[in-house]
N, C-alpha and C positions, 0 to 999 in steps of 0.2 A: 370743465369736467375734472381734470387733475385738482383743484382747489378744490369743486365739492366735494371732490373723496375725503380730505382733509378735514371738513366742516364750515368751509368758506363760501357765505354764497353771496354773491354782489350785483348780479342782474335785477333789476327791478325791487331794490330795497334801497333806502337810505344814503345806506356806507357806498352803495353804487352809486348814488347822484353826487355825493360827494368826491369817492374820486373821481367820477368824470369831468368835472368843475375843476377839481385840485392839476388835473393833467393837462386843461386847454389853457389853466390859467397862469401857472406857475412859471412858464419862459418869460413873462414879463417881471417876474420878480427876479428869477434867476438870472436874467441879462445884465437888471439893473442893479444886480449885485455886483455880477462879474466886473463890471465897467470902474465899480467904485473901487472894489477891493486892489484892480490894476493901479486908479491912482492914488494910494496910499501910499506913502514914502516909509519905502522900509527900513530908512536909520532910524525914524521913530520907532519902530519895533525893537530894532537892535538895542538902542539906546537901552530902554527898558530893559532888557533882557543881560546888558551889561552891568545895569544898575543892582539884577538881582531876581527879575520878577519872574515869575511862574509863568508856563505858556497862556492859562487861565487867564492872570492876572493881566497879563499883555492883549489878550483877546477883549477883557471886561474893560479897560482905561483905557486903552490906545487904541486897538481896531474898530471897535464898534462905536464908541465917540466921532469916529473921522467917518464912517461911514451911514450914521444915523440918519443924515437928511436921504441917502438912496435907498437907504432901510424903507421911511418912511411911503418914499415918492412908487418903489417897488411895491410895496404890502398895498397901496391904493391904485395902483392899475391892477394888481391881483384882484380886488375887490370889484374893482367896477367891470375887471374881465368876466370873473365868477358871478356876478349879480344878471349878466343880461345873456348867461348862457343858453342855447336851445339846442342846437346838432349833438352837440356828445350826451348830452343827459337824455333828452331825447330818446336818442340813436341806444344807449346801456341800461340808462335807469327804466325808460319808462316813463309815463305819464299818469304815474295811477294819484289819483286825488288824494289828498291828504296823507300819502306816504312819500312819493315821487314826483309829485307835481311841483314846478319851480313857478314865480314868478312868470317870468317869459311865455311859459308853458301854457299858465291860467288866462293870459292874456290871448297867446294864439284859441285858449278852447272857446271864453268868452266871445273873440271874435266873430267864429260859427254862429253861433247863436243871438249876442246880445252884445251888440254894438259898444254900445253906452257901459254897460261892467267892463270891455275891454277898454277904452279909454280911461275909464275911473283908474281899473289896476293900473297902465302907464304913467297915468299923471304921480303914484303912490311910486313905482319906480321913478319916475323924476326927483319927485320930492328928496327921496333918502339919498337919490345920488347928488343933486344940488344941496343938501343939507351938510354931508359929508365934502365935499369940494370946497363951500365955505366955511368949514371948520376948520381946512387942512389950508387951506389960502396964507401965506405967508408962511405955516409951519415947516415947510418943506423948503429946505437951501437954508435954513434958519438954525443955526448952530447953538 
């Protein structure tokens, strides 16, 4: 209610299915950050920073180089968190077809009705999630 006063409205549109996704799915990137950025060895920041560099600069060569494979390995559970969401989008956005309606979604409505379109849409989730996991195969811990 206090955001629609403002002109924000997020139940059952869009921007709602999306953050409801960005909320259930974002602890597995945010961990898998946390985790990496602990084991960064901070003389390496130091170093640079005695050599001269900007916080920027220390951030763009030194931190995010050391931490690109948890970068990587984080943003792909985020994804395959967010691709098979149902309860919070559900539960905020909605289910409205061709606005709110997620994968997942189309699957459980198909199911109701028409067997066989729900199996078709899973196997199309399969697909992109085994397409993506073999693409990412070796990329990840690959410096």
């Amino acid at each position: 209610e206090a955001l629609a006063e403002v002109g924000v409205v997020l139940p059952f549109t869009t921007a709602g299915a999306v953050l409801a996704v960005t909320f259930v799915s974002m602890p597995f990137l945010v961990m898998t950050l946390e985790a990496a950025l602990v084991g960064v060895d901070p003389r390496l920041e130091q170093a640079a920073a005695t050599l001269g560099a900007s916080r920027w600069r220390i951030l763009r060569t030194v931190t995010l180089p050391a931490i690109r494979p948890a970068l990587a390995a984080g943003l792909a559970l985020c994804w395959a968190r967010g691709l098979g969401e149902f309860g919070a989008t559900i539960t905020f956005a909605g289910n409205l077809e061709g606005r709110t309606q997620t994968m997942p979604l189309a699957v459980y409505d198909a199911l109701q009705t028409d067997p066989e379109a729900a199996i078709a849409l899973g196997l199309v989730l399969l697909a992109v999630s085994l397409t993506l996991l073999t693409a990412l195969r070796g990329q990840i811990g690959r410096r």
